[in-house]
N, C-alpha and C positions, 0 to 999 in steps of 0.2 A: 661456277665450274663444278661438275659432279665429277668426283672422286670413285676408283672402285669403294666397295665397302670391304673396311677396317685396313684403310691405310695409313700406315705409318710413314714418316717421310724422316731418316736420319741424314742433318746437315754434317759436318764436319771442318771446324773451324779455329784458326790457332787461340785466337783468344777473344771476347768480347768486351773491348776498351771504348775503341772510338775508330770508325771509318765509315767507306763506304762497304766495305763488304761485312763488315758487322753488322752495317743498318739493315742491307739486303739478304742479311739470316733470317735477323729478329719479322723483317717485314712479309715473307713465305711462310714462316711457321705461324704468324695470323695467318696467314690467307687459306691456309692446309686445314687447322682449326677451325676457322669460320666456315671452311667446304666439308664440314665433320671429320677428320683424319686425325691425326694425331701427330705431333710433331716433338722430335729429341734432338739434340744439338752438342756431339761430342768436342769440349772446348777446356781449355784452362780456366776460362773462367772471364770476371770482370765487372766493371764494373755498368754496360749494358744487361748484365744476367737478371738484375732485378725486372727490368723491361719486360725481358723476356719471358719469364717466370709469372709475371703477370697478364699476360695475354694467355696463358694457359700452357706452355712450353713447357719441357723436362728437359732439366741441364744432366748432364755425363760427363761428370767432370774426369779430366785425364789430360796430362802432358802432350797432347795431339803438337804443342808449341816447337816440340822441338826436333832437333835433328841429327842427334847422335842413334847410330842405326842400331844398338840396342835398345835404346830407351822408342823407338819406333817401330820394334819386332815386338815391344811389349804394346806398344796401342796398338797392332796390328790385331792380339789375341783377344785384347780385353772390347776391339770394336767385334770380333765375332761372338763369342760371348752376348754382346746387344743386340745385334741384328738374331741371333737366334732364340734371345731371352725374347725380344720385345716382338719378334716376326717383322722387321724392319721391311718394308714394300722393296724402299728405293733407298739408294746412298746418295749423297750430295755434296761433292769435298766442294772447297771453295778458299783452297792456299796448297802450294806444293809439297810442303814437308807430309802435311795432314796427310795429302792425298795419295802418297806412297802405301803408309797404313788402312787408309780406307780401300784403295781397291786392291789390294792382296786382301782384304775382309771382304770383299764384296763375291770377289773372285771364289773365295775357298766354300761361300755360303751361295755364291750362286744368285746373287742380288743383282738388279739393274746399278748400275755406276754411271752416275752426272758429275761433270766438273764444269765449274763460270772461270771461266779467264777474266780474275778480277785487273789484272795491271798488263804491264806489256813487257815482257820477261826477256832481258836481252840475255843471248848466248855467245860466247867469242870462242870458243871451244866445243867441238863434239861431246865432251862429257857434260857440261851444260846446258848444251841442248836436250839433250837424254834426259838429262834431270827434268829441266821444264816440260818432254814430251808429255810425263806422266799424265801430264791434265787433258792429254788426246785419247788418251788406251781405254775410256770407257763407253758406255755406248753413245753419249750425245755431250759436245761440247756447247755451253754458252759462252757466248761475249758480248759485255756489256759495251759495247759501241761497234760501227761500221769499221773504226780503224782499229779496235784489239780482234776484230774477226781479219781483217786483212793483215792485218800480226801474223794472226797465227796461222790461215793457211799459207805464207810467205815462209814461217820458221817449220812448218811439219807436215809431212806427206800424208796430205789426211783429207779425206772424201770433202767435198764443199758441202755435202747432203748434210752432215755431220757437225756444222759449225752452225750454229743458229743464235742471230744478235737478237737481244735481249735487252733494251736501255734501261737504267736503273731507274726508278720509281721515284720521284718523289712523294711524301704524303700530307697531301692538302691538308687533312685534318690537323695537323698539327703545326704546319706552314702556311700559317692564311692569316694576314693581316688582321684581320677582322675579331679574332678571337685571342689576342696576343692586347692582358688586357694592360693600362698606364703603369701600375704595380710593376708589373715584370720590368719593364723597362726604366724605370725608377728603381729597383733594384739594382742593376746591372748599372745603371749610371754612377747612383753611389758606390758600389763595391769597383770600379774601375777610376773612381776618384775624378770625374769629370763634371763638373760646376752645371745648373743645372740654368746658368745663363754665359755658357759658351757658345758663340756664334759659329766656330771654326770646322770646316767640312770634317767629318770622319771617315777615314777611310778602314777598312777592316779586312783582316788578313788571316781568317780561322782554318787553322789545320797546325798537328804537331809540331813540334820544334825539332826539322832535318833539313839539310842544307837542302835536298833538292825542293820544297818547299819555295826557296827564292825570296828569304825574309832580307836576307843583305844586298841584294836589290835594290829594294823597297828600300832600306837605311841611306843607301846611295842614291839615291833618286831625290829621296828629303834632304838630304842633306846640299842636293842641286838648288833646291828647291829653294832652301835657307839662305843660300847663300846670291840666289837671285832678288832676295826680299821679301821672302811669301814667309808671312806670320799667320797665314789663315785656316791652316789645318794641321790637323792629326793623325797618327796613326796606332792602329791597334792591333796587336797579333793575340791571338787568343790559344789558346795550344799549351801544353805542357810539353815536357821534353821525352817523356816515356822514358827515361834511364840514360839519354843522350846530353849527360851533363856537361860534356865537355864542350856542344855546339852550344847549346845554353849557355856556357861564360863565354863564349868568345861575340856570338850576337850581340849581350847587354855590351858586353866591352866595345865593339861598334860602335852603337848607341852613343855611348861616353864620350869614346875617343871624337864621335862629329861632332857633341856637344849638341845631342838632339834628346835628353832624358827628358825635356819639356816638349816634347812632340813626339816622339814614338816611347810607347810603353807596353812591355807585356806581362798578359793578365792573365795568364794561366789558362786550364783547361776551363770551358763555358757547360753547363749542362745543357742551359734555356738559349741555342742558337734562334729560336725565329726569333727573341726579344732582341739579341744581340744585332742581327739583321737590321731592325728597325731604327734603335740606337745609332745606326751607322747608315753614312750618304753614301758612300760605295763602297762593295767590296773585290777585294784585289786576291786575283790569284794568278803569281809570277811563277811556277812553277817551270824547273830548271831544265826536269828532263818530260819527257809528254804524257801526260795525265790519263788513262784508258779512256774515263768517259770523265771525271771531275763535279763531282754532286759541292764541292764548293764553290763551284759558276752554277748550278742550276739552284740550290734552295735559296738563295740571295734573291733571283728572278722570281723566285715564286712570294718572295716576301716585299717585289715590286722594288729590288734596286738594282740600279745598273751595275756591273761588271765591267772591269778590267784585267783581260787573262790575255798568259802566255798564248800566240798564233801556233800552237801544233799540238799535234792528239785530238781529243775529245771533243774539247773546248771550240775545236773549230766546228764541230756541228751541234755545241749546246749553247754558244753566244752569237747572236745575229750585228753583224759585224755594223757601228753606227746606226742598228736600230735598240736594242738591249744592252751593247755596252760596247766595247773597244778591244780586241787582239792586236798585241803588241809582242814584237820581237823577244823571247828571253835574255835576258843578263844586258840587257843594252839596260844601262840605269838613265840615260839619257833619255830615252824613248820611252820610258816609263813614267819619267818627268814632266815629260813636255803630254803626256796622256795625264796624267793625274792633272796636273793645272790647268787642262780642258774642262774638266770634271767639275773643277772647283768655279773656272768663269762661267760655265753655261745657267749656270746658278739653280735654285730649287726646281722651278718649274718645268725647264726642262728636263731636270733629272728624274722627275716625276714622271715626264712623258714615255721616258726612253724602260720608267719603272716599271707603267704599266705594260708597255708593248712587250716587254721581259714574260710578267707575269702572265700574260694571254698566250702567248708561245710555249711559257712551260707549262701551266694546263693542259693545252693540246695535246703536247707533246710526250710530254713525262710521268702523266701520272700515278702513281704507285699502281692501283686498281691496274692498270692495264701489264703494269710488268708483273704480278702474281698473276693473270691472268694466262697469260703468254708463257709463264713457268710451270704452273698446274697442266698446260696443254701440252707444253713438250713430257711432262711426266707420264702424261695420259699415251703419249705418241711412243716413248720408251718400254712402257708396259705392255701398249697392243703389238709391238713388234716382238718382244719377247714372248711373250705367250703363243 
């Protein structure tokens, strides 16, 4: 994709920990780079920064995180400041708070303004609405699924022209069986304490530790499970808690209280997800409330294993229902039970089948390359309309 010459692309984003719309910072500002522009990324910080930094990115570091509205009159001035220091082309918020600051900076310098509808932002009040509009008032909205674009022209009075889905990327390179060498995964076996002549299905559950996440589900479900007789699997949550220590003691204490510490165990934040992938015969994503689009049901499929996700949001157009994995009701722990001990009888072979069909579908479908491609072009499409 050809870029004008000496474009700048400023993202703007709360901070670079772990998700998907960190992943889908870091993965544009390659693609901006690699099409010769130059890419900056106003953020708190994190611990993706090194990623990014190494693909050739410049971090701007600043409180964009928050949302006391002085401390966001101040990222307001110090984002114009950049876009004037650096000749910023185009803005690019990609979280709500940020993006109050960046398009009053975009606005006062006179910049193109892009915003991605990373989640699906409910409003119960007019002033919450207002607040989530923000992400409509510049020139082109993204949304990263069919159902966060039908979000949002459903929540705001805003052109259909103007709403352009965008599915998030995943990137083979780094999610491909094949190159995911014994090491890694021999690693992650040891530091997760799991015998390296366990027969018992794993199932795995990666994303932070928040209730809507649907980890106590998952404990409810096993613990059906246990008490049917199934001694044949495990489970793993992979996640740290982000500062949410209080849902972290009550989870383990679950755990405890079924008397399931020899079957569900959580192991922290993972860096090496595809090795974790691999380590694991399924993974599970019960998420409580509806996922935008859910890149933890899609890089599983691309690492060739089946899925078990919540039946709404995303998930319903990134798992093929009994051909790549299973959509199953939320909060029914029962339903989740009687799914996972599917999982566990249909035994290796088929899971392998259900893996690959997974993995041929998110190739097609998902490839990063094609969602930086599809981002460069709307940027190209914002530019020739403004000029």
């Amino acid at each position: 994709m050809a870029l004008p010459p000496d474009f700048t692309l400023l993202q703007v984003v709360p901070e670079l920990e772990t998700g998907g719309a960190e992943q889908t910072t870091i993965d544009v500002a390659r693609a901006v780079i690699e099409a010769g522009g130059r890419a900056l990324v106003a953020t708190r910080g994190g611990r993706m920064t090194a990623r990014l930094e190494a693909d050739g990115a410049r971090l701007a570091q600043m409180p964009v995180q928050s949302k006391n509205p002085l401390v966001m009159l101040g990222n307001a001035a110090r984002l114009v400041d950049l876009i004037r220091g650096e000749r910023v082309s185009l803005v690019h918020a990609r979280s709500r708070a940020p993006a109050f600051s960046a398009l009053w900076a975009a606005q006062t310098t006179r910049t193109p303004f892009v915003a991605t509808y990373h989640g699906v932002y409910k409003a119960k009040t007019s002033l919450k609405r207002w607040y989530n509009a923000v992400m409509t008032r510049g020139d082109l909205v993204i949304a990263n699924s069919d159902y966060t674009r039908d979000h949002v022209l459903a929540e705001h009075a805003i052109d259909p022209a103007k709403v352009l889905t965008i599915p998030r990327g995943v990137d083979f390179e780094r999610f491909n069986p094949s190159w995911v060498t014994p090491d890694r995964v021999e690693a992650l076996r040891q530091a997760w304490g799991i015998a390296a002549d366990d027969r018992r299905t794993t199932f795995l559950l990666a994303g932070r530790l928040t209730r809507i996440k649907g980890h106590l589900t998952i404990v409810e479900a096993a613990a059906r499970m246990r008490a049917e007789g199934r001694a044949d699997f495990r489970v793993v949550f992979a996640g740290d808690d982000q500062g949410r220590a209080e849902y972290g003691a009550e989870l383990a204490k679950a755990i405890d209280d079924a008397g399931l510490r020899d079957v569900v165990r959580i192991v922290g934040h993972c860096d090496d997800m595809p090795a974790a992938y691999l380590l694991a015969d399924v993974a599970l994503l019960p998420t409580t409330v509806p996922e935008s689009f859910g890149r933890a049901a899609v890089e599983p499929q691309a690492m060739g294993r089946p899925v078990i996700a919540s039946n709404h949001g995303g998930t319903v157009e990134t798992v093929a229902e009994g051909v790549s994995g299973w959509l199953i009701p939320p909060r029914e722990p029962g339903a989740w039970a009687m799914a996972m001990s599917r999982a566990i009888e249909i035994g290796h072979g088929k899971r392998g089948e259900m893996g690959q069909s997974g993995m041929n579908r998110t190739r097609q479908l998902y490839r990063v390359e094609a969602m930086c491609e599809a981002t460069l072009a709307a940027y190209e499409q914002v530019l020739a309309a403004r000029a």
